[in-house]
ZATI-529573 format. One record per residue: x, y, z of N, C-alpha, C, O in turn; residue in one letter. Coordinates in Angstrom, 1 decimal, m for minus. Example, Ala and Ser with C-alpha at 12.3 -4.5 7.8 and 13.67 -1.06 7.14 Angstrom:
[[13.2; m5.7; 7.8]; [12.3; m4.5; 7.8]; [13.2; m3.3; 7.8]; [14.2; m3.3; 8.5]; A]
[[12.8; m2.2; 7.1]; [13.7; m1.1; 7.1]; [12.9; 0.0; 7.9]; [13.4; 1.1; 8.0]; S]
This chain:
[[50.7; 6.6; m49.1]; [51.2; 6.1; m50.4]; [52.3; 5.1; m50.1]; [53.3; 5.4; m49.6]; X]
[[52.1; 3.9; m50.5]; [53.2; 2.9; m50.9]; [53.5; 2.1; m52.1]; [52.8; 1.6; m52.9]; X]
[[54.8; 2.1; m52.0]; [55.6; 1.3; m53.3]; [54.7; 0.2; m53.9]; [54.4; 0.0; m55.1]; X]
[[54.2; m0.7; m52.7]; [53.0; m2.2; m52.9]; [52.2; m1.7; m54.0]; [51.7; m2.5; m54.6]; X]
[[51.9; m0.2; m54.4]; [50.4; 0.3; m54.3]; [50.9; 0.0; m56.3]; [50.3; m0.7; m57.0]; X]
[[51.9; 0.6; m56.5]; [52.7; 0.7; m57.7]; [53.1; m0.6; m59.0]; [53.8; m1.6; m58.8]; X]
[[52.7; m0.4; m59.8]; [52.6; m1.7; m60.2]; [53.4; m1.1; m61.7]; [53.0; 0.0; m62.1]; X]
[[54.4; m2.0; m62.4]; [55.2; m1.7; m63.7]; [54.8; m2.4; m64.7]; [54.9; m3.7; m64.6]; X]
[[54.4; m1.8; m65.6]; [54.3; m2.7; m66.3]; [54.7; m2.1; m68.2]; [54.9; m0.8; m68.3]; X]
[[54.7; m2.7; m69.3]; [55.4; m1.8; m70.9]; [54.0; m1.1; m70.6]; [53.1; m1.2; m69.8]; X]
[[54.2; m0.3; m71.5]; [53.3; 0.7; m71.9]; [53.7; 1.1; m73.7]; [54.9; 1.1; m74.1]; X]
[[52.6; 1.4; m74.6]; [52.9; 1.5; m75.6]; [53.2; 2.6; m76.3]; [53.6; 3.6; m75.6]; X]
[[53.2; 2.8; m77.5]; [53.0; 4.3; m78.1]; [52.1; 5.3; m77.9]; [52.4; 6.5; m78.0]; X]
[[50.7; 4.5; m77.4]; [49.8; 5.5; m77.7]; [49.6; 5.6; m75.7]; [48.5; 5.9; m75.3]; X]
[[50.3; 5.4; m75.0]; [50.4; 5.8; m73.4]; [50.9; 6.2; m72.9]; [50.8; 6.7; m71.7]; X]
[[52.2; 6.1; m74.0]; [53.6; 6.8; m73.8]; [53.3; 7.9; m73.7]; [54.1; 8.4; m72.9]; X]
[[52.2; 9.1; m74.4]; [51.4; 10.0; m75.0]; [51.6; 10.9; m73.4]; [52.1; 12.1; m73.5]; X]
[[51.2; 10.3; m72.0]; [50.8; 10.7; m71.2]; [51.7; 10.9; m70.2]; [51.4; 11.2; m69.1]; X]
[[53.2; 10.6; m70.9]; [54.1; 10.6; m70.0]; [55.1; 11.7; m70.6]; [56.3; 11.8; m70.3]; X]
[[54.3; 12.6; m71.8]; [55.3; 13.8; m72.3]; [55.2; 14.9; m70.7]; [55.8; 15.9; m71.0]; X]
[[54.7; 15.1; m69.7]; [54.5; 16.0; m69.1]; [56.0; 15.3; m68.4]; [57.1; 15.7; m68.5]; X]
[[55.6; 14.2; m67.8]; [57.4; 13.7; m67.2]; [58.8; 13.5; m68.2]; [60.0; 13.4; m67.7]; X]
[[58.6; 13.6; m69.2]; [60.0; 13.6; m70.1]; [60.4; 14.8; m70.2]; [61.6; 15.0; m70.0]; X]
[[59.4; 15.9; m70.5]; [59.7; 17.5; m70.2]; [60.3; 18.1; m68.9]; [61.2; 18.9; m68.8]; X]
[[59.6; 17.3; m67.9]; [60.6; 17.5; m66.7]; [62.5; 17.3; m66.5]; [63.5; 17.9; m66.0]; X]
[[62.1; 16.2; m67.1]; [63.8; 15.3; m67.4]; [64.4; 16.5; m68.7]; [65.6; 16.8; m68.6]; X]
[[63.9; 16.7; m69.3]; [64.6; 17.2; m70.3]; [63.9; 18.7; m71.3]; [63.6; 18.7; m72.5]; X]
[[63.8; 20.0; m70.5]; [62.6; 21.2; m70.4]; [62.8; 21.2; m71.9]; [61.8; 21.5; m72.5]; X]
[[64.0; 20.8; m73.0]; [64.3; 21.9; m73.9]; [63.6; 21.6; m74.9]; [63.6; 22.4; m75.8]; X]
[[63.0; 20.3; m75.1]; [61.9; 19.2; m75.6]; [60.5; 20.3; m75.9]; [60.2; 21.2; m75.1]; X]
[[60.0; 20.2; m76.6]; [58.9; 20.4; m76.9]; [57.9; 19.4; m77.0]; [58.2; 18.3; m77.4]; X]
[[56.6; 19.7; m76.7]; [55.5; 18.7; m77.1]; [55.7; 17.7; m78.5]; [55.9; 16.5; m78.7]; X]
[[55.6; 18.7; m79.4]; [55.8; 18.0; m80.7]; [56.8; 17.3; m81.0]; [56.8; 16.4; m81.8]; X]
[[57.9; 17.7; m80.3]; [58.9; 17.3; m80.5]; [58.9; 15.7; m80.0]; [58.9; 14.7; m80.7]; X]
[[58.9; 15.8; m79.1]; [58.8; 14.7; m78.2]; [57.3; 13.7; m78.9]; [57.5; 12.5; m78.8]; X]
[[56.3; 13.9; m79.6]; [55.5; 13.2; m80.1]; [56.2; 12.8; m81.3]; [55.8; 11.6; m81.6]; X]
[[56.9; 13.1; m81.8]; [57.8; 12.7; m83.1]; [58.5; 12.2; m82.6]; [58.9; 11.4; m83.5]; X]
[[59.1; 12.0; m81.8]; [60.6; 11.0; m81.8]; [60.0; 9.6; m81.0]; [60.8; 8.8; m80.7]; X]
[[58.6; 9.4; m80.7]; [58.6; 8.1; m79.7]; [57.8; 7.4; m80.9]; [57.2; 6.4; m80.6]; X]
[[57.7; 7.7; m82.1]; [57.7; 6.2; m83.1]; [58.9; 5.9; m83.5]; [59.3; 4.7; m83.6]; X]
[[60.0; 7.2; m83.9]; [61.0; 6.5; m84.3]; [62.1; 5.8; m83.0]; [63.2; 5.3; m83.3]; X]
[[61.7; 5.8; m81.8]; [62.0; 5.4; m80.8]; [62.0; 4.4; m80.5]; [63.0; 3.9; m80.0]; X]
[[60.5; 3.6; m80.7]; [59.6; 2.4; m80.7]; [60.3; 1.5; m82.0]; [60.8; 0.4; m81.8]; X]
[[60.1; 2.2; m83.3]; [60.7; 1.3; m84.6]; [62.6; 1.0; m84.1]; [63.5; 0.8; m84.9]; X]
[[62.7; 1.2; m82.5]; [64.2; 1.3; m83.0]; [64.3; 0.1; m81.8]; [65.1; 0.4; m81.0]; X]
[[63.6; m1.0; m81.4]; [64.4; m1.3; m80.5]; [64.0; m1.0; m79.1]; [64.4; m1.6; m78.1]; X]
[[62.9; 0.3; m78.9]; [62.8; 1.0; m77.4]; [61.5; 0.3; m77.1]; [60.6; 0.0; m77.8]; X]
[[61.6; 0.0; m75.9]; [60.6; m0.1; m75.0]; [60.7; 0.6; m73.8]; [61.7; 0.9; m73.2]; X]
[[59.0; 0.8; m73.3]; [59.2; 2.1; m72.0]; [58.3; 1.3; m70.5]; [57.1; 1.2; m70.3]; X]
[[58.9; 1.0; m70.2]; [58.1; 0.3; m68.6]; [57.4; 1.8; m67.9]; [58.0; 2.9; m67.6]; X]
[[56.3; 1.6; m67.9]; [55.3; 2.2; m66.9]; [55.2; 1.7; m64.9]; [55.2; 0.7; m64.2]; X]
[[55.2; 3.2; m64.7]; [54.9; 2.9; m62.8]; [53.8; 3.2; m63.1]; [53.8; 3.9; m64.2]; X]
[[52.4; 2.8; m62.2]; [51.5; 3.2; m62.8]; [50.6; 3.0; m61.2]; [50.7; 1.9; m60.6]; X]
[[49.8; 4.2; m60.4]; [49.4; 4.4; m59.3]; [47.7; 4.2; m59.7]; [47.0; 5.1; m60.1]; X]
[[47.3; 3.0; m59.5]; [45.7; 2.8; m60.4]; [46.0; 2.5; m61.8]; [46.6; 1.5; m62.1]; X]
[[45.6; 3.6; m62.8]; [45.2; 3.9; m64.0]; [46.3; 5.3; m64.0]; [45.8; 6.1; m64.8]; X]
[[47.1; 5.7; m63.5]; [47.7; 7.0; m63.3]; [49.1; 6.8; m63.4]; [49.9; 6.5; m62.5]; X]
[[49.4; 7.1; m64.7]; [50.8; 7.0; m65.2]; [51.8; 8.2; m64.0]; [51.6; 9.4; m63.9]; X]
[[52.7; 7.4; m63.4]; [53.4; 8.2; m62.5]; [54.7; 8.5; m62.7]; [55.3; 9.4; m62.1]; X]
[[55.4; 7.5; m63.7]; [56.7; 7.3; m64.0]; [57.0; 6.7; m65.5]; [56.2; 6.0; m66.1]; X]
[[58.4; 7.1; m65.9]; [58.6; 5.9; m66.9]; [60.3; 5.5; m66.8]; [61.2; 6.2; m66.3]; X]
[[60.3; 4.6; m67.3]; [61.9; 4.0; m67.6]; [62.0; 3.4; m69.2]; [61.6; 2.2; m69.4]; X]
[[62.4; 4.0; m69.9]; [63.2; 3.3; m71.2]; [64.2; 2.0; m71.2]; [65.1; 1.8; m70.5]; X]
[[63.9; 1.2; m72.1]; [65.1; 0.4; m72.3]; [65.1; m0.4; m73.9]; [64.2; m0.9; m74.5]; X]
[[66.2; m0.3; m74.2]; [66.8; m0.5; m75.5]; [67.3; m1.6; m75.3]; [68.1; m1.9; m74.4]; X]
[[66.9; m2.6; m76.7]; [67.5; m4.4; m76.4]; [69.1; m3.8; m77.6]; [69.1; m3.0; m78.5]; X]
[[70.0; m4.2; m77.1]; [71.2; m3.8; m77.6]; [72.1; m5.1; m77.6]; [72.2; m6.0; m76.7]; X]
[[73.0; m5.0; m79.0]; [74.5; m6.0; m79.1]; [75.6; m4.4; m79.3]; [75.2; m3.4; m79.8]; X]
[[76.6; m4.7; m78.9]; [77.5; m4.5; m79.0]; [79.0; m5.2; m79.0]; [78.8; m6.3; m78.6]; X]
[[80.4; m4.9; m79.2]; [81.2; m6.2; m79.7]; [81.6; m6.0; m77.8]; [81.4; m6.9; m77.0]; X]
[[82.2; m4.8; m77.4]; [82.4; m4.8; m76.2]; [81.6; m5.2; m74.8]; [82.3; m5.1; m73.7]; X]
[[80.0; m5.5; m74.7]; [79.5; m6.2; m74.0]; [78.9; m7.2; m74.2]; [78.6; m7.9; m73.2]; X]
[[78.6; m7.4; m75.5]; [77.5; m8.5; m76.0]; [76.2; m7.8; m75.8]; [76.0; m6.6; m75.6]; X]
[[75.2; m8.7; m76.0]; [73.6; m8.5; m75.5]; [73.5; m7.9; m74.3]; [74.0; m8.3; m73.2]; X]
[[72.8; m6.6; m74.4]; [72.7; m6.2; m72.8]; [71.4; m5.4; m73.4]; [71.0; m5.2; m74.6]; X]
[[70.9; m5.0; m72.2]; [69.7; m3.8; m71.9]; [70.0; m2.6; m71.6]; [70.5; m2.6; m70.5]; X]
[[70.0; m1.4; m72.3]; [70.6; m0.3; m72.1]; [69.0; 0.7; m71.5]; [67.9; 0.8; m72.2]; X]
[[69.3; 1.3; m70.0]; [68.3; 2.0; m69.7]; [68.6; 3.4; m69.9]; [69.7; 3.8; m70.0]; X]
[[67.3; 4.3; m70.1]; [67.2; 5.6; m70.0]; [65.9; 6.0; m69.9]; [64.8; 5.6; m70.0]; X]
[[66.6; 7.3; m69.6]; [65.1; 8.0; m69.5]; [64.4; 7.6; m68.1]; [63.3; 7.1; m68.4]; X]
[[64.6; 7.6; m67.1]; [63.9; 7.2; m65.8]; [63.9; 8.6; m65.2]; [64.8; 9.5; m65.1]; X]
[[62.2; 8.8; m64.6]; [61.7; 9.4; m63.9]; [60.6; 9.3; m63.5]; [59.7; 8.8; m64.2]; X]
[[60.3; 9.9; m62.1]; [58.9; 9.5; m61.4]; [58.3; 11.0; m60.8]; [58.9; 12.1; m60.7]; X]
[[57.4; 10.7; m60.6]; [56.7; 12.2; m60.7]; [56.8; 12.8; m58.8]; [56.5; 12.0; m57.9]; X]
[[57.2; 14.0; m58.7]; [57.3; 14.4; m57.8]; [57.1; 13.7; m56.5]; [58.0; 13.3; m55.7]; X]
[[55.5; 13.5; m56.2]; [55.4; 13.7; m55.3]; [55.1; 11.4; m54.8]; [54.4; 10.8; m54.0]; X]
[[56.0; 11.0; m56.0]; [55.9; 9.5; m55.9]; [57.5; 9.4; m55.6]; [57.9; 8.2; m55.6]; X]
[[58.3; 10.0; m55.4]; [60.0; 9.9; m55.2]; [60.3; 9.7; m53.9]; [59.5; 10.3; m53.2]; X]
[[60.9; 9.2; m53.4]; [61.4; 8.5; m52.0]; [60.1; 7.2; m51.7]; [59.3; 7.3; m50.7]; X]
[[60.2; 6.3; m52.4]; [58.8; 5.7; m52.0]; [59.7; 4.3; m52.2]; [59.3; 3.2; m52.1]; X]
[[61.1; 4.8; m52.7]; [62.3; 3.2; m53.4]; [61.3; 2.6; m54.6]; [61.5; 1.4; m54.9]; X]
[[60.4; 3.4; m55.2]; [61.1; 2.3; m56.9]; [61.4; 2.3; m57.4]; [60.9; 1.7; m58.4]; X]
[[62.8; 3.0; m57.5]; [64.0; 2.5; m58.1]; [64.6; 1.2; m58.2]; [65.2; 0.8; m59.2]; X]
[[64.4; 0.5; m56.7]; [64.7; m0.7; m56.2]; [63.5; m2.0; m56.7]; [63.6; m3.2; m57.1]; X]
[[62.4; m1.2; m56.6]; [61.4; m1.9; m57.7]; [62.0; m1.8; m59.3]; [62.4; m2.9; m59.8]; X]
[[62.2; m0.8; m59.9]; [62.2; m0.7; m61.1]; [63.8; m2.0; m61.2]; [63.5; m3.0; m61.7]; X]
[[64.8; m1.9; m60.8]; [65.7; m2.6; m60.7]; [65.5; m4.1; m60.1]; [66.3; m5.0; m60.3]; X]
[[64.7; m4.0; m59.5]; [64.5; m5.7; m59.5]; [63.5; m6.3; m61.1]; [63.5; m7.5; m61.4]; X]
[[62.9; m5.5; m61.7]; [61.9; m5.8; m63.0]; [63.1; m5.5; m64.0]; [62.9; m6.2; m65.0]; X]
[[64.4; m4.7; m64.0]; [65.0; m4.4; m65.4]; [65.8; m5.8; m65.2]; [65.7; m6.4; m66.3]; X]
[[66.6; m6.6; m64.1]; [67.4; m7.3; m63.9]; [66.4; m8.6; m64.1]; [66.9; m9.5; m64.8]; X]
[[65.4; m8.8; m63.7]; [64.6; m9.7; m64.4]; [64.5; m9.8; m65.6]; [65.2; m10.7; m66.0]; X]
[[64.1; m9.1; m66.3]; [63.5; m8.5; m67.7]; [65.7; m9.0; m68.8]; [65.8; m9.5; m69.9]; X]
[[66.3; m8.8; m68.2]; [67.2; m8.9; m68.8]; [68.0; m10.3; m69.0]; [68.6; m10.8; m69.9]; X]
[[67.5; m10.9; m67.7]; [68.1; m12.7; m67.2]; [67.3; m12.9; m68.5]; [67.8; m12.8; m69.6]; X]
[[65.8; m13.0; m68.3]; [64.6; m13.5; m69.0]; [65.2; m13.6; m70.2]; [65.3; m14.8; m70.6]; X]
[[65.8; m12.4; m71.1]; [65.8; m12.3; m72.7]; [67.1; m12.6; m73.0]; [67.6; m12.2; m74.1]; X]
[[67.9; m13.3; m72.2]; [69.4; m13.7; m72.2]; [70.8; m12.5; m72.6]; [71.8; m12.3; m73.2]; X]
[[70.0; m11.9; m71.7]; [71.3; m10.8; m71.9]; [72.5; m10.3; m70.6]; [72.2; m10.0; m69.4]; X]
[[73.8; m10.3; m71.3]; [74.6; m10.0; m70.4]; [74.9; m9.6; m69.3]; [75.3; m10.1; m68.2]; X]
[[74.5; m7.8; m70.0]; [74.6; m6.7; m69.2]; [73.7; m5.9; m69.1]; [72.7; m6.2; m69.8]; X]
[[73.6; m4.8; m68.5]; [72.9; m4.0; m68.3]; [73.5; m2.5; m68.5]; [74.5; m2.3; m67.9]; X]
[[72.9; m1.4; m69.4]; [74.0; m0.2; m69.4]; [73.1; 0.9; m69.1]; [71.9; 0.8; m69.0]; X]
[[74.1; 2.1; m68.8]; [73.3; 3.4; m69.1]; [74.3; 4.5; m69.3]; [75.5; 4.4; m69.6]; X]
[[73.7; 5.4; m69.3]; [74.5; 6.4; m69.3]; [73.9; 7.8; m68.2]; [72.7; 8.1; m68.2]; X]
[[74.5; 8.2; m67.7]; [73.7; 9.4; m66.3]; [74.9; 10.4; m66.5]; [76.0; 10.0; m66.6]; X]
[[74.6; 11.6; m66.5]; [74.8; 12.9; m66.7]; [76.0; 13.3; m65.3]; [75.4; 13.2; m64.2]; X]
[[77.1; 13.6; m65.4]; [78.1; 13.8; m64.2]; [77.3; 14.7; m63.4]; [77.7; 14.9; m62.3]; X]
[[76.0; 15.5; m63.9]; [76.2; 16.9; m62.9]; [74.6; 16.1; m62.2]; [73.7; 16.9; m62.0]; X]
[[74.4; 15.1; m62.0]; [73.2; 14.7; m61.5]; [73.7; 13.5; m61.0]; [73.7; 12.4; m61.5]; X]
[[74.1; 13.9; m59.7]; [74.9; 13.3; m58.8]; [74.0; 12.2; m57.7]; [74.4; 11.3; m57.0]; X]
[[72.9; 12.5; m58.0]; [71.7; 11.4; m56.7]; [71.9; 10.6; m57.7]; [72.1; 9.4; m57.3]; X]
[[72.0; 10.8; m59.3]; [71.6; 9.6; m60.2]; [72.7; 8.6; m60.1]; [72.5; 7.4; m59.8]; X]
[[73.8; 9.2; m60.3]; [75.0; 8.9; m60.3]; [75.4; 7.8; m58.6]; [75.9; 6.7; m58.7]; X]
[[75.0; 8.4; m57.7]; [75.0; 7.9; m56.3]; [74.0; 5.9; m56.7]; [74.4; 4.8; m56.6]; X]
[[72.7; 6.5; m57.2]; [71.5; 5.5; m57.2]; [72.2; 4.1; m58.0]; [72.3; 2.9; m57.7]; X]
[[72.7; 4.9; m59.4]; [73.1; 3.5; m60.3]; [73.9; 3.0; m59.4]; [73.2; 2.2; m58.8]; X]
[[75.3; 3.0; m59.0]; [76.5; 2.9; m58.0]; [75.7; 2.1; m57.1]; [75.8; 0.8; m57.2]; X]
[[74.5; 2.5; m55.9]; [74.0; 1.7; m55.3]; [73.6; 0.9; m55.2]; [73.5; 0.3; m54.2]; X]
[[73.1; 0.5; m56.6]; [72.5; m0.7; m57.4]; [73.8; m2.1; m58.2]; [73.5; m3.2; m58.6]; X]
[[74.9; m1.5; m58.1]; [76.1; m2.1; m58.9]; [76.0; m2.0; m59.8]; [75.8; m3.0; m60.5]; X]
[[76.1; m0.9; m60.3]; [76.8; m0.3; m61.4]; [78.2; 0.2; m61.6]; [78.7; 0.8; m60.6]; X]
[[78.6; 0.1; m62.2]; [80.2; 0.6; m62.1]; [80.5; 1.4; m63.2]; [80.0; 1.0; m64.3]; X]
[[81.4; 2.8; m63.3]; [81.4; 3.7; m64.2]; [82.4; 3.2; m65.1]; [83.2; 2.4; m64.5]; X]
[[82.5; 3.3; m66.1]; [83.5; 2.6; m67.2]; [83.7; 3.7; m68.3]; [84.3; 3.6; m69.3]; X]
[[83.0; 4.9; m68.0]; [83.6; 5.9; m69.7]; [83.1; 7.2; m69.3]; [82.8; 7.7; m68.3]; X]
[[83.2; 7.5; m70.4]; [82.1; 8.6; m70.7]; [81.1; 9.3; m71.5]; [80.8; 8.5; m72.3]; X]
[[80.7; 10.0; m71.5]; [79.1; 10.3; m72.5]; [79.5; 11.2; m73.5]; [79.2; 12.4; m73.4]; X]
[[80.0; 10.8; m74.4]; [80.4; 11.9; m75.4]; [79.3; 12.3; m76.4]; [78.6; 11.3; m76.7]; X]
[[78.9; 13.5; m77.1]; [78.3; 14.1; m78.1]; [78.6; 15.3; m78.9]; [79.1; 16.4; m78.4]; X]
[[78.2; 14.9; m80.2]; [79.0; 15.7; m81.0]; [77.4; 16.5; m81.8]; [77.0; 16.2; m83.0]; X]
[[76.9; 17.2; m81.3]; [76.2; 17.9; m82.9]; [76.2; 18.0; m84.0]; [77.0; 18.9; m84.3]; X]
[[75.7; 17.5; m84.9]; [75.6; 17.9; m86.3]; [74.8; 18.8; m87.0]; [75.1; 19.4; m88.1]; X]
[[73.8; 19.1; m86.3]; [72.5; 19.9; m86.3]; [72.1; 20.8; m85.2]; [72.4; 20.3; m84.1]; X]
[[71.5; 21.8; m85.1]; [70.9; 21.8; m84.1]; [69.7; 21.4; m83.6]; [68.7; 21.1; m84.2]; X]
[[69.9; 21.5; m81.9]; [68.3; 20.3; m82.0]; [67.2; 21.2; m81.9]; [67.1; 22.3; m81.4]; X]
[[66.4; 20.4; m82.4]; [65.0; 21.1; m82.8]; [64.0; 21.2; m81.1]; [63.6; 20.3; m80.3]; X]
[[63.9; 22.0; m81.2]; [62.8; 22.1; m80.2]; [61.5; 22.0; m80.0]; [61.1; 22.1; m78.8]; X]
């Protein structure tokens, strides 16, 4: 298996469909339905999801959100990045990061953001290795609880 073999490319709503087995990974507490419900209002907001794709064989996804805000301007905010087990150490991260930093020159934007979880420390390590620099923190407040 090689990175060459791997090819990125959007993927829509209805292929997004095939990538609920890897979002469940990233986040168990998700339910099927749940997760089928939130990727129109995901899609109507702004979201687009880049596909790794091994053939015809959805292997990964990455999220990204076209965003203004007053403190960076125009930037691309990523999330949601995962690749399926046994496609991990193969560096396309460094692929996916040469297509988001493209992808962002392209549509004239600033910056680039995210947000990664303090206790997922490779993640944390990878953004950093890419030049990223930490600037805050990830605050949330519930108002509901979340549906599962």
């Amino acid at each position: 298996m090689s990175s060459n073999s791997i090819e990125l490319r959007f993927i829509d709503e209805e292929t997004i469909q095939q990538a609920i087995p890897l979002f469940q990974e990233l986040y168990s507490n998700n339910s099927e339905d749940r997760l089928r419900h939130l990727f129109p209002q995901m899609f109507d907001s702004n979201y687009r999801c880049i596909g790794f794709f091994d053939g015809d064989k959805l292997i990964g996804v990455c999220g990204v959100w076209s965003l203004v805000k007053h403190y960076v301007g125009k930037h691309l905010e990523v999330d949601n990045v995962i690749i399926a087990k046994e496609y991990r150490r193969l560096k396309l991260g460094d692929k996916l990061m040469e297509f988001v930093e493209n992808l962002a020159l392209e549509e004239g934007n600033e910056a680039i953001e995210l947000n990664c979880h303090v206790a997922n420390s490779k993640g944390v390590a990878f953004w950093v290795k890419h030049g990223f620099s930490i600037i805050g923190f990830h605050f949330q407040k519930r108002l509901k609880p979340q549906k599962i």
